[in-house]
C-alpha positions in Angstrom: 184.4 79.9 -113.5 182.4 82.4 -110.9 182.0 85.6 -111.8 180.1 88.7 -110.3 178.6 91.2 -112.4 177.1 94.3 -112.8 174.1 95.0 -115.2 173.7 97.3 -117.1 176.3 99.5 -119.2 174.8 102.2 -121.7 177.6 100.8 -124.2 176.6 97.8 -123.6 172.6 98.1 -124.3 173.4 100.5 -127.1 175.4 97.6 -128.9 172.4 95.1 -128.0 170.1 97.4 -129.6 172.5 97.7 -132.4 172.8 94.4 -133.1 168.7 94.1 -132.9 168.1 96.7 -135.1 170.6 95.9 -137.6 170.2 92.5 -137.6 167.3 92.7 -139.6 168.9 94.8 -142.4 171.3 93.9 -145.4 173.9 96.4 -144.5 176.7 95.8 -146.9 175.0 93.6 -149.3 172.2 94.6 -152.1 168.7 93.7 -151.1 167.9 91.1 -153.7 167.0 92.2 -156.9 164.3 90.3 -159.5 166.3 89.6 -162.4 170.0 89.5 -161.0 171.4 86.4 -159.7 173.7 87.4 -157.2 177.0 84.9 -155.8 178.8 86.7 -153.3 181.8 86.3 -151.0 182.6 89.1 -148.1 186.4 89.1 -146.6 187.1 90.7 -143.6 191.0 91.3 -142.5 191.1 93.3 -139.4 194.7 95.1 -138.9 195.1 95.5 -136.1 198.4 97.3 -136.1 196.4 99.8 -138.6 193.5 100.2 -136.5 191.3 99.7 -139.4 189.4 96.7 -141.1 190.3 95.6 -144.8 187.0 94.4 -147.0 187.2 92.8 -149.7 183.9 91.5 -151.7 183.6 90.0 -154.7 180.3 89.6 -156.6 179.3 87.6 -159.6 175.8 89.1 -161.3 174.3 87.4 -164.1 171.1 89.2 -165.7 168.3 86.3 -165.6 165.9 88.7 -166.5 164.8 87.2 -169.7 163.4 89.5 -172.9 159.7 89.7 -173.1 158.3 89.8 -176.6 154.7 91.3 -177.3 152.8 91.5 -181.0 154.6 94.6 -182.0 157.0 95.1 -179.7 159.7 93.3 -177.2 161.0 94.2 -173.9 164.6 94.1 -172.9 166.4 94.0 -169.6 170.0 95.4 -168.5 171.6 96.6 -165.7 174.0 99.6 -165.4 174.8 99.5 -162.0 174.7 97.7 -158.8 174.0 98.6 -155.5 175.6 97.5 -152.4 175.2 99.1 -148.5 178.4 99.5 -146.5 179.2 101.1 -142.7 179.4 104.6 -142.6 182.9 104.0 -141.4 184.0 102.7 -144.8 186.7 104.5 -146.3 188.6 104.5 -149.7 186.1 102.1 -151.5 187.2 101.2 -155.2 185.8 98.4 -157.3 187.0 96.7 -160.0 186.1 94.4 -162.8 188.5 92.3 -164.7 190.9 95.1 -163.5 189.4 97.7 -164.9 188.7 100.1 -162.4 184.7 100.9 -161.8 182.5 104.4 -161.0 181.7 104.5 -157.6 179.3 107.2 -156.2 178.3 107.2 -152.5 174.7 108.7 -151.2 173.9 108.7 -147.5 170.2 106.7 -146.6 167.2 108.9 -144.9 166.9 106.6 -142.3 169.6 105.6 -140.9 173.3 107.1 -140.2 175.3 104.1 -139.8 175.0 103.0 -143.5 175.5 104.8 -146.7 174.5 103.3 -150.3 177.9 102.7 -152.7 176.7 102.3 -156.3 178.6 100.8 -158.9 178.6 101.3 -162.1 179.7 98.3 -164.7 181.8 99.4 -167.5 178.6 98.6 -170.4 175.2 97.0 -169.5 174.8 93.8 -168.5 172.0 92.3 -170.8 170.0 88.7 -170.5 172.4 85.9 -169.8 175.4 88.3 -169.6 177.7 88.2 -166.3 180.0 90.3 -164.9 182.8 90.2 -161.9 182.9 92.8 -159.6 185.6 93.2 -156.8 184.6 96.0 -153.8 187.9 97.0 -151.7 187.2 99.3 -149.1 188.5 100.4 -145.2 186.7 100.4 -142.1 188.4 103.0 -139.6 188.0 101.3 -136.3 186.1 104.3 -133.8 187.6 105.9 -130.7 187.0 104.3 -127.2 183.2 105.5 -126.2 183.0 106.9 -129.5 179.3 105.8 -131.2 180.6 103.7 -134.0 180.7 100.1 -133.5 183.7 98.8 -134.8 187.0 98.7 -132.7 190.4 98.0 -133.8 194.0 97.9 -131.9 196.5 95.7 -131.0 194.4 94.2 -127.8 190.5 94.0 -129.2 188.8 94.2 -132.1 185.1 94.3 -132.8 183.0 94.6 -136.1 179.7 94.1 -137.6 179.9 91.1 -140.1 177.3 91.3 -143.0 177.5 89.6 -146.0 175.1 90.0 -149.5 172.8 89.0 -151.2 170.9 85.4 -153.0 169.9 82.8 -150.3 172.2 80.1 -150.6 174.9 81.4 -152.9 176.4 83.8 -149.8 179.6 83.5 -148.4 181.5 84.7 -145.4 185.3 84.6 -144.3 187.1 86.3 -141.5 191.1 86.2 -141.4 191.7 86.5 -137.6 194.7 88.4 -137.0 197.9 86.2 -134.8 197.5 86.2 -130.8 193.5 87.1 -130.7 191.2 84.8 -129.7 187.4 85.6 -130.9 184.3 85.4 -129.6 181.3 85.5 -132.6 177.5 86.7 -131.1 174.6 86.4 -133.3 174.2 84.3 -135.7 177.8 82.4 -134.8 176.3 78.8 -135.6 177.1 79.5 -139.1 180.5 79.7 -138.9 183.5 77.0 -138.5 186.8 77.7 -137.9 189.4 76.0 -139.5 193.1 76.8 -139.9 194.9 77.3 -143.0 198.9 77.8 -143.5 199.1 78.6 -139.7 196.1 80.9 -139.7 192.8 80.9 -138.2 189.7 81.4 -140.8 185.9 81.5 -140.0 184.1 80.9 -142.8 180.3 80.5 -143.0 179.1 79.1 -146.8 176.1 79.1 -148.7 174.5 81.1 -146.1 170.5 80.2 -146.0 168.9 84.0 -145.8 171.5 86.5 -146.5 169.6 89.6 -146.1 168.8 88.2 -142.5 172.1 86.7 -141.2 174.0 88.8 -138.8 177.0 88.9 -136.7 179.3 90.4 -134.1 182.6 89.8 -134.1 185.1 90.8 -130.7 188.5 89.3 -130.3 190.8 90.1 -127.8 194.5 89.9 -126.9 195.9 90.5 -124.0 199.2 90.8 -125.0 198.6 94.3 -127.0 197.4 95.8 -123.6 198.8 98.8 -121.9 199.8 97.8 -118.5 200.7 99.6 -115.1 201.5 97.7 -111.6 199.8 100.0 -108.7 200.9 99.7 -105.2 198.2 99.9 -103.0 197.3 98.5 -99.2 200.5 96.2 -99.5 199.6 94.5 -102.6 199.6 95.1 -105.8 197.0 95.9 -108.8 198.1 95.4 -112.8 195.5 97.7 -114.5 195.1 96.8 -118.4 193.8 99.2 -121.1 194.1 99.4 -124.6 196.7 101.0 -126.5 194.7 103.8 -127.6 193.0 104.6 -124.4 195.0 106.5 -122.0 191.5 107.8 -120.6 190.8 104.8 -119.0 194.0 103.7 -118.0 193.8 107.0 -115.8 190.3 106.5 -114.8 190.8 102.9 -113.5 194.8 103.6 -111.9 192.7 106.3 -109.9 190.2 104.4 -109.1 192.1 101.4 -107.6 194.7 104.0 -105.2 191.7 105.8 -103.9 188.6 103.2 -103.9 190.3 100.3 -102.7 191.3 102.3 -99.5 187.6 104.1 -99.3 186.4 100.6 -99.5 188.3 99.3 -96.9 187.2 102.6 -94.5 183.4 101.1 -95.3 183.8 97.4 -95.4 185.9 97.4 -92.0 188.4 94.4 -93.5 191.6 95.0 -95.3 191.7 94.1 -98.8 191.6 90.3 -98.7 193.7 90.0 -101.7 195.8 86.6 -102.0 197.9 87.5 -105.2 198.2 90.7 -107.8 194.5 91.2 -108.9 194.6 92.4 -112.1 191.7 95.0 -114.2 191.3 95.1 -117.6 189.8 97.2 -120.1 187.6 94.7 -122.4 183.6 94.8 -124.0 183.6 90.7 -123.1 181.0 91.6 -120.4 178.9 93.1 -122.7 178.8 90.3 -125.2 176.6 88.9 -122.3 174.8 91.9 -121.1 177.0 93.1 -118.1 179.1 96.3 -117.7 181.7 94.2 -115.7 182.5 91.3 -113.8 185.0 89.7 -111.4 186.6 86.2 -112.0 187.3 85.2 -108.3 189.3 82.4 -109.1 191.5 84.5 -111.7 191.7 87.6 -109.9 190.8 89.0 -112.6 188.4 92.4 -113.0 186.7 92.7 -116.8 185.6 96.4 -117.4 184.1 97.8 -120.3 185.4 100.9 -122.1 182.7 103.3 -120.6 184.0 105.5 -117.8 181.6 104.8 -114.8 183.0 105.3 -111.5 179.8 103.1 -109.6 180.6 100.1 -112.3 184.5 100.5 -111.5 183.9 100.5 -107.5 181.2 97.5 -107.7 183.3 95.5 -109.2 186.1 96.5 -107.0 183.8 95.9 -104.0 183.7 92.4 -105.3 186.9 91.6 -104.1 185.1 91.3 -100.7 181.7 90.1 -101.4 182.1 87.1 -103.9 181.4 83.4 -102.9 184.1 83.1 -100.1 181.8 85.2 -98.0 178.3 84.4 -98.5 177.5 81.4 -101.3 174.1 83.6 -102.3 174.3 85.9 -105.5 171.9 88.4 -104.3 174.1 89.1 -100.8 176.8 89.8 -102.9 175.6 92.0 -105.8 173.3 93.5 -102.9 176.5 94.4 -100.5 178.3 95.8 -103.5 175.8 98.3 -104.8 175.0 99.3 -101.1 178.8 99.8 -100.8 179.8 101.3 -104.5 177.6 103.5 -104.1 178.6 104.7 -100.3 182.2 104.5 -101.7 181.0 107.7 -104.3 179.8 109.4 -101.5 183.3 108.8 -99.5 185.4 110.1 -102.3 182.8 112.6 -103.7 182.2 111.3 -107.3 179.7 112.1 -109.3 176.6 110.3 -109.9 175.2 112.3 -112.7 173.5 109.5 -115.0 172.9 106.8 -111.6 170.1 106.0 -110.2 169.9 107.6 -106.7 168.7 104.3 -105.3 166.7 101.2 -105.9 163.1 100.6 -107.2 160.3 99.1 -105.1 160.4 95.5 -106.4 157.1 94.0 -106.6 156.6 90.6 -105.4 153.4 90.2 -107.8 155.6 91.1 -111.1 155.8 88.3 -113.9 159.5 88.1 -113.4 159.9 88.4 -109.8 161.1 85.3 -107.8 162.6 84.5 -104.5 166.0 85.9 -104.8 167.9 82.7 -103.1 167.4 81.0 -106.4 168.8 83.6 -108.4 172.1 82.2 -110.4 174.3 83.1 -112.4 173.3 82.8 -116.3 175.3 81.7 -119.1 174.1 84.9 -120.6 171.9 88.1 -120.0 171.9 89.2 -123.7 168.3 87.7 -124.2 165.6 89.5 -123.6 163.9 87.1 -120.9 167.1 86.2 -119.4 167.9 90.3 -119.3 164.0 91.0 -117.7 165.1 88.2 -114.6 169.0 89.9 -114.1 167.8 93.5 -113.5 164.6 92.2 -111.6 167.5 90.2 -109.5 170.1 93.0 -109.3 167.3 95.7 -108.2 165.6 93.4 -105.8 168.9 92.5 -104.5 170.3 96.2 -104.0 166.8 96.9 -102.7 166.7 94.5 -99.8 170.7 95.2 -98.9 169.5 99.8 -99.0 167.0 98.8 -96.8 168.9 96.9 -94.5 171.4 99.6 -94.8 168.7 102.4 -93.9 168.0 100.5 -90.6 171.3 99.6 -88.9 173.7 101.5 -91.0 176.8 101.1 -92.7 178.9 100.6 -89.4 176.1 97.5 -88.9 176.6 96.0 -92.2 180.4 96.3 -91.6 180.4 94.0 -88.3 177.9 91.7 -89.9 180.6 91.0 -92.5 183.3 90.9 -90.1 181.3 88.4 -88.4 180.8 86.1 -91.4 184.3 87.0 -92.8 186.3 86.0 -89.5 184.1 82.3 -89.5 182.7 83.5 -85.8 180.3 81.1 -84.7 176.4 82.7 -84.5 175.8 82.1 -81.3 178.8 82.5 -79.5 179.7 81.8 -75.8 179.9 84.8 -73.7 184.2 85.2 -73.8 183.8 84.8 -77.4 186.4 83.2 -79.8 184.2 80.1 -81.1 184.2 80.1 -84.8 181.9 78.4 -87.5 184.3 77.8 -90.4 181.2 76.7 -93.1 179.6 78.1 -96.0 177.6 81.5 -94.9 174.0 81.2 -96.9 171.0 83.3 -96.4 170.4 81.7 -92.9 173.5 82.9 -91.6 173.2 86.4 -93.2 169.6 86.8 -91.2 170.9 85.6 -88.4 173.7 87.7 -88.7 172.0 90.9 -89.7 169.9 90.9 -86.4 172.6 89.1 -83.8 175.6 91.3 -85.1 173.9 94.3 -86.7 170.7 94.5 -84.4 168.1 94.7 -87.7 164.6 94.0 -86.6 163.2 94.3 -90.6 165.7 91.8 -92.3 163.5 88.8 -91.7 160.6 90.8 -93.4 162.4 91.8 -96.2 163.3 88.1 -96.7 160.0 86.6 -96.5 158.9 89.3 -99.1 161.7 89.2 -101.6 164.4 86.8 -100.6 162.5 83.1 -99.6 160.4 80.3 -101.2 157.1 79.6 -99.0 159.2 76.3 -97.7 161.8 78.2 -96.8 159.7 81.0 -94.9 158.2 78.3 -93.3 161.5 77.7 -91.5 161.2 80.8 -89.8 159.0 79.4 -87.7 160.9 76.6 -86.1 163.9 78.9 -85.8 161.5 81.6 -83.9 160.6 79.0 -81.6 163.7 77.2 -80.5 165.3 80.6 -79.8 162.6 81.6 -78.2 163.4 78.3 -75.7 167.4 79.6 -75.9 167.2 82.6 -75.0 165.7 82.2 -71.7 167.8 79.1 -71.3 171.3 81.2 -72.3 169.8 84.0 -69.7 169.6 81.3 -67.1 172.8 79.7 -67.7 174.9 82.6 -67.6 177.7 83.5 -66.3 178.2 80.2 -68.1 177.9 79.7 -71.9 175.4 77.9 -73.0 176.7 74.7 -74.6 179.1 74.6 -78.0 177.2 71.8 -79.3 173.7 73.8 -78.6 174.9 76.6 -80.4 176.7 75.2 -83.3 172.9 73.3 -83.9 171.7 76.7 -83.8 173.8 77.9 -86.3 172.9 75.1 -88.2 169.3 75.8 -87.8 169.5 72.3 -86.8 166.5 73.3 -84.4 165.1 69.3 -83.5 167.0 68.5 -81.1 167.2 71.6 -79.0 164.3 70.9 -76.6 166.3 67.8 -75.4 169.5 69.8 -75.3 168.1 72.1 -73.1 166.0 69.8 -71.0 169.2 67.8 -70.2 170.7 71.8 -69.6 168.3 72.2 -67.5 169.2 69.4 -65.3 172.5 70.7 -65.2 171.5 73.8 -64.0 169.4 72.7 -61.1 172.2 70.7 -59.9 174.4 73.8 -60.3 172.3 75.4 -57.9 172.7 72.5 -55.4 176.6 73.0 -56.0 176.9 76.4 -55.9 174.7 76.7 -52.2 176.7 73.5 -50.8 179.9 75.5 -51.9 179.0 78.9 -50.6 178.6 77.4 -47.5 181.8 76.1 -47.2 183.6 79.3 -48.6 184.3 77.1 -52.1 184.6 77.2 -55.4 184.3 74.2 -57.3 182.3 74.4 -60.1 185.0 75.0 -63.0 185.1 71.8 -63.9 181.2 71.2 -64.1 181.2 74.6 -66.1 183.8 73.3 -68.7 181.6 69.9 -68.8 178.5 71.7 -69.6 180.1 74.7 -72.2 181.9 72.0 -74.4 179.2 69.3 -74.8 179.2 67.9 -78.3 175.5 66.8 -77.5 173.0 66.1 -75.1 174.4 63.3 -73.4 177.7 64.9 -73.2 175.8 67.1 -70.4 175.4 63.1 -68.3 178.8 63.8 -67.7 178.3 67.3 -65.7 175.9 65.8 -63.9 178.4 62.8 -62.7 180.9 65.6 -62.2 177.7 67.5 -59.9 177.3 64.8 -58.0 180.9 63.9 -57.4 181.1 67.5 -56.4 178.5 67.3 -53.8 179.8 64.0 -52.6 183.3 65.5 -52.3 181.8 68.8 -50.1 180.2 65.8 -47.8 183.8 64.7 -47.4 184.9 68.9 -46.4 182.2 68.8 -44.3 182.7 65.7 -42.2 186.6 67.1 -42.1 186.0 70.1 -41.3 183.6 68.9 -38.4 186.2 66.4 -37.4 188.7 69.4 -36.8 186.5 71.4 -35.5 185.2 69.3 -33.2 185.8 69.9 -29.3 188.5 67.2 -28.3 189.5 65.8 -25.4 193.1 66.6 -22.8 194.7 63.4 -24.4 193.8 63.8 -28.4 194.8 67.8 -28.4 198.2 66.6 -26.4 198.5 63.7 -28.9 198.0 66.8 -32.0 200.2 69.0 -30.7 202.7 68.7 -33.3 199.9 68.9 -36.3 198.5 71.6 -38.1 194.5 70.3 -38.9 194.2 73.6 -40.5 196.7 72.7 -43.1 195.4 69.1 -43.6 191.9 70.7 -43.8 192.9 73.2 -46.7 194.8 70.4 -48.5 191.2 68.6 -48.3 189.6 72.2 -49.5 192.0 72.5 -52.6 191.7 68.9 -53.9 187.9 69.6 -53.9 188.6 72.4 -55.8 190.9 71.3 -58.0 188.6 68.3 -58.7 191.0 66.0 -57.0 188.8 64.0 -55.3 190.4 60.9 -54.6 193.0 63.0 -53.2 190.5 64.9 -51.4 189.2 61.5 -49.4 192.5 60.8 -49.0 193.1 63.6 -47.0 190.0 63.3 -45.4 190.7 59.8 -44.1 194.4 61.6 -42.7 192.7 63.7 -40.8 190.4 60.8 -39.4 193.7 58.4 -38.5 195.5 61.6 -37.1 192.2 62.6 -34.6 191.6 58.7 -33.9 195.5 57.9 -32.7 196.2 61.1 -30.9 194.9 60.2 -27.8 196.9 57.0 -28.2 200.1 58.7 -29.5 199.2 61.3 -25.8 199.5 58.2 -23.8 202.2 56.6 -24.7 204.0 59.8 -24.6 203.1 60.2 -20.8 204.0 56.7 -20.3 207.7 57.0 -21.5 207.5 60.2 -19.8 206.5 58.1 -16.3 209.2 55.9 -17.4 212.0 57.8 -17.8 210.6 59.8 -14.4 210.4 57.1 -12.3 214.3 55.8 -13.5 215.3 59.7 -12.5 214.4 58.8 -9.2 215.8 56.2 -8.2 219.1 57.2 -9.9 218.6 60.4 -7.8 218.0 58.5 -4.8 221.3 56.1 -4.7 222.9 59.4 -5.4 221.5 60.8 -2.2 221.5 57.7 -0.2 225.5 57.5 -0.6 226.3 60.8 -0.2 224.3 60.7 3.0 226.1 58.0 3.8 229.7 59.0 2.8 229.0 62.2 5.2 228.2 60.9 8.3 231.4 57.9 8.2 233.7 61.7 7.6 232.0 63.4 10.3 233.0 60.0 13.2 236.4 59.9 11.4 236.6 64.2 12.2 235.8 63.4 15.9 238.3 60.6 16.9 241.5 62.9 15.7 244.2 64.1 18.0 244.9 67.6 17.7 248.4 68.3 16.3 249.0 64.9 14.7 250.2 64.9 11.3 247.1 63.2 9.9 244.3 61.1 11.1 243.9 57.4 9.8 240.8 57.3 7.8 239.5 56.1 4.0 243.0 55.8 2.1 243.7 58.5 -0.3 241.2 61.0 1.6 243.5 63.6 3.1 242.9 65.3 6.6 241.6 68.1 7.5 244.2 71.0 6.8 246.0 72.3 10.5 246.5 76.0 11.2 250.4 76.8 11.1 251.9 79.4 13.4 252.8 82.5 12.3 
């Protein structure tokens, strides 16, 4: 399980100095005492439901204190009373023995207030071999949330100091753990077993070595005993859990999730990336292990401690952004949510009474500093050394993240997290869109920080805080290959410079880039060719070579723009040597025989297949133009000569026309002249009347 914390709460170091401090007392047991032997066993039986803890101990002292006899006199031993320490919390304390109720008289101790003395008195004196039983009942009152007592009892979470008294070796120690909490023991917890018995769950801890040293923290929880309310907020939905008895927080964290989420959003420049109901509650679990909170990414889960602390509520809230899914580094994460947290208090105009206005200067030379890439996440920052590395790592962290802040601003933080949040590739090609969908480490945050957010001190404040010596060493290789790109992606343009080149890039996979550019280059130089061959024919044809070049994988993908070049310039020959044969001054016979086609439109049939890439089609058409030139004069001829054909045929059809017409006219005109006048008609060519005669009037 993941989980992203925030160091330090005051609760929580209070109760870790608590537990130091009375650790290495005997708080409810009698400090061993020459001449009593002592066999003890402590109950505790938390009730919940009560909100109170239910003690009982029970003590069997024998007086080994033998009597010392002198010449003329003896000495005797007894005992009266016995004394035992118990919390300052402890109420309605009674003892018994053999039923007989016991004196009890309480007296506060000068130097300390969480433990008073309860002496009590047996019912006669116990003298050399003599043993009494004595039962102690008494009530702890579980304390008020943030109240300075540290025992805590309702129906979701208990915690309590366990102690137990007195003789090394004849202690023992049992806890009945109430029904639905599950327990978690710090301190000396290797002493204890849990076992069941009739259904319930017992830790027990016997003949406990050094008595007066053993000590233990008990905190159980159950969830089911919370107080729950389901928040609408940026169309999801937030269950915030508090304890029964704390309406304080309940209020504290409800207002916090309807106005910080939003405020967070404002900053952060993403909508809440929430997946299912995220769910806060009200627990001291962080602090068991030295952390005022924590998120459980893979719950959805927010863990808060009692303490109201509106920076602590918002990091962990911020958290919902900046956890593993956007950058795999701890320090980027607990860095972005300080940074943001605390711009968030600003935003909503918290206070920040009791904060630190902003980070330390880390030093690099301290004992416990180290390269904050290999800071993890420990088991546990409740011991001391583990503690020391945490808040070197969480101040470091915030440190680096301020600084970066102070430079490019919040806006420039924002778009590098959009950047890494929306998988957009580092590099990417000038229309945008490509997208690197891999794990975002420290390379891609610096890579980020300067591309995206335009920071000119990030890579400083990595070498000095963030990087191993092998790792800064990288730099240098990364420098110098984007030294080479740039000037190469300048050159390129307005083409992108190739996927492949930049996804290396990306990768810091920097080896190969000198090749990838040098066959680029190559590219380019032929591009030039294209583009002057083109310009000169009023074409554009290099779409194709541009899609070659922006999508190779690798550096021989980039052979193949160069085929595609070449093909190009091969295919302008072929619109060239068209276009000269249309052009081309032709003679009477070939512009007769191409009077019926348009060269223009074969031409710019050539023209688009070049463009199109077509360039089989384009010969094609080029070799159509050829046969069309090469037959017209043909095509011209034999058109005349069916013309001279059909002429000549005309002719003589016109001519026998003529000829007996001609004819026909001159036999009427000797037929005309033989007539005699007033005869009725004049023999002639049957059928062919006579000329009409006048009649008289």
């Amino acid at each position: 399980m993941e989980r992203t914390g925030k160091r330090f709460s005051r609760w929580a170091a209070a109760l870790a100095l608590a537990v130091a401090i009375t650790g290495g007392t005997t708080p409810t047991g009698a400090q061993t005492i020459d001449g009593l032997d002592v066999v003890s066993t402590t109950v505790y039986t938390p009730r919940p439901d009560q909100s109170s803890v239910a003690v009982t101990a029970t003590f069997t002292v024998t007086n080994e204190q033998p009597t010392q006899y002198f010449d003329t006199y003896y000495t005797e031993f007894y005992f009266e009373a016995f004394p035992v320490l118990v919390p300052i919390e402890a109420r309605s304390l009674s003892a018994t023995a053999n039923g007989v109720p016991l004196q009890i008289t309480v007296e506060d101790l000068p130097d300390t207030d969480r433990l008073q003395l309860a002496l009590i008195r047996f019912p006669q004196a116990i003298f050399y071999g003599g043993t009494i039983t004595v039962d102690l009942d008494y009530v702890v009152l579980g304390g008020a949330p943030r109240s300075d007592t540290f025992t805590r009892v309702n129906t979701a979470y208990l915690a309590l100091p366990l102690f137990v008294c007195c003789d090394p070796g004849q202690a023992t120690l049992r806890i009945e753990v109430p029904d639905g909490f599950s327990i978690d023991i710090e301190g000396d917890a290797g002493e204890l077993t849990e076992r069941v018995v009739d259904g319930a769950t017992i830790y027990e801890a016997e003949a406990i070595a050094d008595p007066e040293l053993f000590f233990a923290y008990l905190f159980g929880r159950n969830d089911d005993g919370l107080r729950s309310e389901t928040i609408a907020v940026s169309d999801n939905s937030v269950v915030v859990s508090a304890w029964p008895d704390d309406v304080a927080w309940l209020d504290f964290a409800t207002e916090h999730v309807r106005d910080g989420i939003p405020a967070l959003e404002d900053l952060i420049g993403l909508p809440w990336p929430a997946e299912r109901e995220l769910e806060i509650v009200e627990t001291v679990t962080p602090y068991l292990y030295g952390y005022a909170g924590w998120y459980d990414e893979w719950a959805d889960v927010i863990e808060v401690g009692e303490v109201l602390d509106d920076q602590v509520m918002l990091h962990e809230l911020s958290h919902i952004w900046f956890n593993d899914n956007l950058f795999a580094e701890r320090w980027i994460g607990e860095g972005l949510a300080e940074v943001f947290s605390y711009a968030a208090l600003d935003e909503l105009d918290l206070p920040t009474e009791g904060q630190p206005s902003e980070p330390t200067l880390p030093d690099p030379d301290d004992p416990v500093a180290f390269a904050l890439h290999e800071w993890d996440v420990p088991f546990s920052a409740a011991d001391d050394e583990i503690a020391a590395i945490e808040d070197y790592g969480y101040n470091a962290s915030w440190y680096v993240m301020d600084q970066l802040a102070n430079e490019i601003g919040i806006d420039g933080l924002a778009a590098v997290i959009a950047a890494a949040e929306g998988d957009e590739l580092t590099y990417p090609g000038l229309d945008g869109g490509d997208r690197y969908p891999r794990t975002d480490t420290w390379k891609r945050f610096l890579d980020l920080a300067e591309l995206r957010g335009g920071s000119e001190r990030i890579e400083e404040l990595m070498v000095t805080y963030v990087l191993t010596e092998d790792e800064a060493d990288l730099l240098d290789d990364r420098s110098t290959a984007l030294d080479i790109y740039g000037d190469f992606a300048e050159a390129a343009a307005p083409w992108s410079a190739p996927l492949g080149l930049r996804e290396d890039l990306s990768a810091w996979r920097f080896d190969g880039t000198d090749d990838f550019i040098s066959a680029g280059t190559d590219v380019l130089d032929l591009r030039t060719a294209v583009d002057d061959r083109a310009e000169s024919l009023g074409l554009s044809v290099a779409a194709g070579m541009e899609e070659i070049f922006e999508t190779a994988d690798d550096p021989e993908d980039l052979g193949d723009a160069i085929d595609f070049g070449e093909e190009l310039l091969a295919a302008m020959e072929v619109v060239e040597r068209a276009t000269a044969a249309t052009e081309a001054d032709q003679g009477f016979f070939t512009r007769f025989g191409l009077r019926d086609t348009d060269l223009d439109a074969e031409l710019a049939d050539v023209r688009v297949a070049v463009q199109e890439g077509r360039f089989d089609d384009a010969e094609t058409e080029a070799a159509e133009i050829d046969r069309l030139i090469a037959e017209a004069p043909g095509d011209a001829k034999a058109w005349f000569l069916r013309l001279a054909l059909v002429s000549t045929g005309c002719v003589l059809i016109v001519g026998s026309t003529l000829t007996w017409w001609l004819v026909r006219r001159r036999r009427g005109r000797r037929t005309e002249s033989g007539r005699t006048p007033g005869a009725p008609g004049t023999p002639g060519t049957p059928g062919v009347p006579g000329p009409a005669q006048p009649v008289a009037g």
